[in-house]
C-alpha positions in Angstrom: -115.5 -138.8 -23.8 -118.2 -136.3 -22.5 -120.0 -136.6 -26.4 -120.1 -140.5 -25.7 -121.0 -140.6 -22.1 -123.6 -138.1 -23.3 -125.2 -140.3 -26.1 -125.1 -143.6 -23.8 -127.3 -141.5 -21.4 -129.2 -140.3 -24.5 -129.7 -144.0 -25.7 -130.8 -145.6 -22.3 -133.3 -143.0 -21.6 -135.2 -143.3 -25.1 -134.5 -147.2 -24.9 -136.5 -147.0 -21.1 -138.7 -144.1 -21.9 -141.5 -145.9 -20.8 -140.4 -145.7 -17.8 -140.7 -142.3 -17.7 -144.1 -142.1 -19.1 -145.7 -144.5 -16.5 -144.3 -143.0 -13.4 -145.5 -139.6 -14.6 -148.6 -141.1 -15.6 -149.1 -142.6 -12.2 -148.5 -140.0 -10.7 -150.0 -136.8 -12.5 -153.4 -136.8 -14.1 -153.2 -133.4 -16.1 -151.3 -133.7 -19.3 -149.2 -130.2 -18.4 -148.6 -131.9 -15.1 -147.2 -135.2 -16.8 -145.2 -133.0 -19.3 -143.3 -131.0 -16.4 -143.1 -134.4 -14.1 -141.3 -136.2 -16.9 -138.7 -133.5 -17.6 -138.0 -133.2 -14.3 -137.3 -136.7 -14.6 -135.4 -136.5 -17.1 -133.5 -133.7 -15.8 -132.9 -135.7 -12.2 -131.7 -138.4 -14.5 -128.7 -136.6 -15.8 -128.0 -134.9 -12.8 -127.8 -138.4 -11.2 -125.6 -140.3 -14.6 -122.2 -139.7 -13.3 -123.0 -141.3 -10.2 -124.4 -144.2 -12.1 -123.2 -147.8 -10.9 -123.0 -149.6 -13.8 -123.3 -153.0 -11.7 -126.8 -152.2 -11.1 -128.9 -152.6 -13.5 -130.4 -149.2 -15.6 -133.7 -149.8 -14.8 -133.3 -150.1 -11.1 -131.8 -146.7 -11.1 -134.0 -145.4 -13.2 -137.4 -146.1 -11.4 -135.3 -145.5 -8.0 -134.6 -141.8 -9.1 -138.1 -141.4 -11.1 -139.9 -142.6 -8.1 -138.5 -140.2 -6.0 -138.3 -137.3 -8.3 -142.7 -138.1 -8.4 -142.9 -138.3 -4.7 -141.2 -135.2 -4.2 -143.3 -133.8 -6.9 -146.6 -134.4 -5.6 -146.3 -133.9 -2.1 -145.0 -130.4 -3.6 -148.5 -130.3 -5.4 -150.5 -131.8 -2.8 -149.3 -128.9 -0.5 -150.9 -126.7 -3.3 -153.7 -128.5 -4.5 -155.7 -131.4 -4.4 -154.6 -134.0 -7.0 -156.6 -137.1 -8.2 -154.2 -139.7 -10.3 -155.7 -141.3 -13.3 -153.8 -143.9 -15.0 -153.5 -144.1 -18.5 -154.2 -147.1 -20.1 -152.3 -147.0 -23.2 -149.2 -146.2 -21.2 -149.4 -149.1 -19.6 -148.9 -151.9 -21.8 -152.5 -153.0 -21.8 -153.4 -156.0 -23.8 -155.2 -155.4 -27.0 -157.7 -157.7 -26.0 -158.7 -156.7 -21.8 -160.1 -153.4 -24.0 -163.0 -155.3 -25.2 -163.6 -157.6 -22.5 -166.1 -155.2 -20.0 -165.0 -157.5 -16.8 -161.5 -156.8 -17.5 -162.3 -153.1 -18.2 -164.7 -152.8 -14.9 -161.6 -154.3 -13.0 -159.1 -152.3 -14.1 -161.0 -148.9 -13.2 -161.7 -149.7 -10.0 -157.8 -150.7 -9.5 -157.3 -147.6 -11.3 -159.0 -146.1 -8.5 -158.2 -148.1 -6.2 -153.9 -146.9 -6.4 -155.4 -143.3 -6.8 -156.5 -143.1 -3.2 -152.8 -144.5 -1.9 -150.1 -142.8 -0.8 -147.4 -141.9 -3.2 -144.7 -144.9 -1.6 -148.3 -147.3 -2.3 -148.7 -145.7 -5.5 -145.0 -146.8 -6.6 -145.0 -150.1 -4.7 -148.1 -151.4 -6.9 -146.9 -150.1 -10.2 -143.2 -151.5 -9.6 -145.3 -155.0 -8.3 -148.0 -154.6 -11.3 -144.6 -154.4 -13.5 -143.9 -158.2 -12.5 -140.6 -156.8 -10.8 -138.9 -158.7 -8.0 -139.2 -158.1 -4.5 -135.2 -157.4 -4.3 -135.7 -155.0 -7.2 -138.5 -153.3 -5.9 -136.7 -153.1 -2.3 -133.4 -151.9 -4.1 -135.8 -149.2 -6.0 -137.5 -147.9 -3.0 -134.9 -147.9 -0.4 -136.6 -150.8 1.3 -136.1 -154.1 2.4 -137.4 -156.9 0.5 -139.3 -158.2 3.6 -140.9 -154.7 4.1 -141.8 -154.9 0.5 -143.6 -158.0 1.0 -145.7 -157.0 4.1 -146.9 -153.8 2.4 -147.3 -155.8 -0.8 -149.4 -158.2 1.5 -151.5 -155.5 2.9 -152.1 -153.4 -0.2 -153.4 -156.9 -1.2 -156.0 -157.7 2.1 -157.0 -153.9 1.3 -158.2 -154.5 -2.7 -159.7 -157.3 -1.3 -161.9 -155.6 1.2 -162.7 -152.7 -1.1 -162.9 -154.3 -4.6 
């Protein structure tokens, strides 16, 4: 029982990696600091699998307990050092073509640097949003309401506005 509860954990976490990868890329801009965020990840992950509630969807869960695990991560760091956040654009699913279109590129960096100078619950709000997730999954992901969830998603939106 343990070898197969063991490999259903194994096979969800490759299946999401991605997951993974984009949270610690959000959050870390050093490749050592992405590398240690995303074990810890994974570690928090199967510390949190028997308490998994199947009824919920994987992903859910996932970013919920990824989310967190970065939060807690960098306000660790931040109390150590100063951290700046690049993202990095092949871990998030660009499209082929937005690399050789200069607008798109010009866009993307300043809303690349734009969610670098938010706080880590804006930070995770935009990325879950940017990931075309529902309000209700981003709420159930963050611990918030889906009405809170639209307001901040409203005013992180007025805020690009008036500084893109």
């Amino acid at each position: 029982m343990e070898d197969a509860r063991k490999n259903d954990f194994g096979a969800l976490l490759h299946e999401h990696r991605a997951i993974v990868f984009k949270v610690a890329n959000t959050y870390c801009w050093r490749p050592e600091d992405r590398a240690d965020l995303g074990q810890e990840i994974a570690v928090q992950l199967w510390r949190a699998w028997p308490r998994y509630d199947s009824s919920r969807t994987f992903t859910t869960w996932m970013y919920r307990i990824a989310l967190n695990v970065a939060i807690s991560y960098v306000r660790k760091e931040v109390q150590q050092r100063e951290i700046t956040v690049p993202l990095e654009e092949e871990l998030h699913d660009r499209a082929g073509a937005s690399a050789a279109d200069p607008v798109i590129e010009e866009r993307l960096h300043r809303l690349q640097q734009f969610m670098e100078r938010q706080a880590p619950l804006d930070r995770a709000l935009l990325l879950l949003y940017l990931e075309d997730r529902s309000q209700k999954e981003i709420g159930d992901i963050l611990g918030i309401t889906p009405t809170n969830v639209s307001t901040k998603i409203s005013r992180l939106k007025q805020k690009i506005r008036a500084e893109l």
